[in-house]
C-alpha positions as CSV (number, residue, x, y, z in Angstrom):
1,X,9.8,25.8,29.3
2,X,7.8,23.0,31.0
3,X,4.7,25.0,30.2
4,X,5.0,25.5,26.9
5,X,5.8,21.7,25.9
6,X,2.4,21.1,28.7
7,X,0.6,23.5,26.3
8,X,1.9,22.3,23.0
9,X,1.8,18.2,23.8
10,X,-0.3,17.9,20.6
11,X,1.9,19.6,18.4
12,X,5.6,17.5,19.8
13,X,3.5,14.4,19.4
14,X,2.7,15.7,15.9
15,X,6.5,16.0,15.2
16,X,7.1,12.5,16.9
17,X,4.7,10.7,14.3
18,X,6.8,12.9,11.7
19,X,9.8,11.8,12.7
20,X,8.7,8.1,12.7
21,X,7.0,8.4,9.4
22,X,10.1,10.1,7.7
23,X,11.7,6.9,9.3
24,X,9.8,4.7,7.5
25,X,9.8,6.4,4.2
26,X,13.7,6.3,4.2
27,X,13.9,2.2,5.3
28,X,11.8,1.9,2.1
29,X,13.6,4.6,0.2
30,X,17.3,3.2,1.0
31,X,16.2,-0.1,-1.4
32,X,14.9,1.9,-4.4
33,X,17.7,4.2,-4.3
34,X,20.3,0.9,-4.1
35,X,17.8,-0.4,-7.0
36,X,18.8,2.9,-8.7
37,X,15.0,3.3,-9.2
38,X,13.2,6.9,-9.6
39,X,12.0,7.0,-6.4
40,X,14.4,6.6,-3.9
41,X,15.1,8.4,-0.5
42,X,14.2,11.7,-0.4
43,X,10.8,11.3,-2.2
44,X,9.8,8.2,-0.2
45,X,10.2,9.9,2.9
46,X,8.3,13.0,1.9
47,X,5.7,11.2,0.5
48,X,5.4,8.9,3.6
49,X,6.0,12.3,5.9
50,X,3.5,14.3,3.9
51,X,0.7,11.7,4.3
52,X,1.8,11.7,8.1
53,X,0.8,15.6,8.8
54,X,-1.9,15.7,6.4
55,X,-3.6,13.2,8.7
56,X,-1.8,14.8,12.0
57,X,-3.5,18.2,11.2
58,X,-7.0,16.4,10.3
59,X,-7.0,14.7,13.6
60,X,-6.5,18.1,15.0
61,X,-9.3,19.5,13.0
62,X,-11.4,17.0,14.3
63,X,-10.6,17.9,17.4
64,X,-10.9,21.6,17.3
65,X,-14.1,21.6,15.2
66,X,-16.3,18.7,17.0
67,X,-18.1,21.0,18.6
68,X,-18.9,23.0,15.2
69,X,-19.9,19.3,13.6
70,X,-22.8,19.1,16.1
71,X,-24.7,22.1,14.6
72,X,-24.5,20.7,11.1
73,X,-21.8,23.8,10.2
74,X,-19.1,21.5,9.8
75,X,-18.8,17.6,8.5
76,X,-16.1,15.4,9.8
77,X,-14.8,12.8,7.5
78,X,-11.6,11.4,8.4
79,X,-12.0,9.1,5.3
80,X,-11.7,12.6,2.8
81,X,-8.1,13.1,4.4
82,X,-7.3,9.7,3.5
83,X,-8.6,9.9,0.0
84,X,-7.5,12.9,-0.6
85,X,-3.9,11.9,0.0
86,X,-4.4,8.8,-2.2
87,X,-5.6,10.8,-4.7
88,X,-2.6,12.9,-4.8
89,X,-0.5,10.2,-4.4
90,X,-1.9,8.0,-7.3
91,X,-1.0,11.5,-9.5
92,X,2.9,11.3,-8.5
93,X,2.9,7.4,-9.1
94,X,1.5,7.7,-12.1
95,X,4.3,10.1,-13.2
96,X,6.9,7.0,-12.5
97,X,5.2,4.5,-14.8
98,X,6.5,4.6,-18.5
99,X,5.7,2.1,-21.5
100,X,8.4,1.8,-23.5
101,X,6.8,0.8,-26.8
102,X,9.9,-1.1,-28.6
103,X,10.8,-3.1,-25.8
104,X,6.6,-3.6,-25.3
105,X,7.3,-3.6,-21.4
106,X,6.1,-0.9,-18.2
107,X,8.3,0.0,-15.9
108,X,8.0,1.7,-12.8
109,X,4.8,0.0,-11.4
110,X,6.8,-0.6,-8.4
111,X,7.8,3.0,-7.5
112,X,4.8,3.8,-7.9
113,X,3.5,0.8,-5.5
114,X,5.8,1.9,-2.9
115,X,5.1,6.0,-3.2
116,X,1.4,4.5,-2.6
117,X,2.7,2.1,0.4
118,X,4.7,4.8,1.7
119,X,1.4,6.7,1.9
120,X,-0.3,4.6,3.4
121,X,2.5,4.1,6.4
122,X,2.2,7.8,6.8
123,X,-1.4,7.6,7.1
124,X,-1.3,4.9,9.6
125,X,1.8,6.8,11.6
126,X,-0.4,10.2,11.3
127,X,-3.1,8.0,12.8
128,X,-1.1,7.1,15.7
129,X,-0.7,3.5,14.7
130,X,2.6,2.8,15.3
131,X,2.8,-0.7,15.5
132,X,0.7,-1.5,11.9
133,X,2.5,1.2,10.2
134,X,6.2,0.0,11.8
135,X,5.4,-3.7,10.8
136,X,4.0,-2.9,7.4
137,X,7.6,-1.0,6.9
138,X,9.0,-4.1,7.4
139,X,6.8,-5.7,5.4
140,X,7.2,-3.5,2.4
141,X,11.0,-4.1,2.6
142,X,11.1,-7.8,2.8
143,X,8.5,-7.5,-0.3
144,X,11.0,-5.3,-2.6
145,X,14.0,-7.6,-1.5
146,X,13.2,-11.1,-1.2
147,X,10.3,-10.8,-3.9
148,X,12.5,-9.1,-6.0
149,X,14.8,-11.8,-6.3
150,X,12.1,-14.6,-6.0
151,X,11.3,-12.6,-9.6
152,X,14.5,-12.9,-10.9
153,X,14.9,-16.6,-10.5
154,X,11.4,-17.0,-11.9
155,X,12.1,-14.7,-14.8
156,X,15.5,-16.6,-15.5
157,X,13.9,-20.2,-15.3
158,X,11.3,-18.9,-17.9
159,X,13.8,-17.5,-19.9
160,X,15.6,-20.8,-20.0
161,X,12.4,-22.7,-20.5
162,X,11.7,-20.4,-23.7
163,X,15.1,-21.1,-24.7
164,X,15.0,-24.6,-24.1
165,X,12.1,-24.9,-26.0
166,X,13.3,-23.1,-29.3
167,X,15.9,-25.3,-29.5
């Protein structure tokens, strides 16, 4: 048993950063599912765990093909892995936005700004960055609680400014 977690230290670290990112995506997916948004759990941690082994595997790509890259067979680009998730990404956020033309308002800019940040965390988990990704979780939560209602109480004083001012 010993030897085959020696041999496959890679691949448990790889599940560790999983584990971690799915983390994160559910911290962040427990406020849009109590906001009742589209978004909620079980899509932010698969986006945020999905971004998380797409970079994983790349990093072991890099490391299995380096010696390929020096004979010009092979191109290394960790930045492609990044934009390809991105890319992917922006095509599932932009599935969340809707205008709704009677009401002339967009909604759903925001679950589709957190599917993108939950990327993003993933990335930097996948990446081994533990600390940035951890601390911009925590980030990205303050930012849909407290900002949310730092938006309602500037929303409501403009509403009663309008109001105040038809009057």
């Amino acid at each position: 048993m010993e030897e085959f977690i020696k041999q496959n230290i890679l691949q448990f670290e790889m599940l560790l950063k999983l584990v971690i990112a799915l983390a994160q995506g559910f911290a962040i997916g427990v406020n849009r599912e109590l906001a009742g948004k589209q978004a909620g759990i079980r899509t932010q941690m698969l986006v945020s765990g999905a971004a998380c082994l797409i970079i994983s595997m790349g990093n072991v790509m890099i490391l299995n093909y380096t010696a390929l890259a020096k004979y010009d067979i092979i191109r290394i680009d960790p930045i492609h892995m990044v934009s390809s998730v991105i890319t992917g990404v922006a095509f599932i956020g932009a599935g969340t936005i809707v205008y709704r033309e009677k009401e002339n308002f967009v909604e759903g800019l925001t679950t589709a700004a957190t599917l993108l940040f939950s990327a993003v965390i993933g990335i930097g988990t996948g990446f081994g960055q533990y600390v940035v990704s951890i601390g911009a979780t925590i980030l990205a939560i303050f930012v849909l609680i407290f900002m949310h209602k730092l938006d309602k109480y500037i929303n409501l004083k403009k509403n009663t400014s309008n109001a105040n001012s038809k009057n």
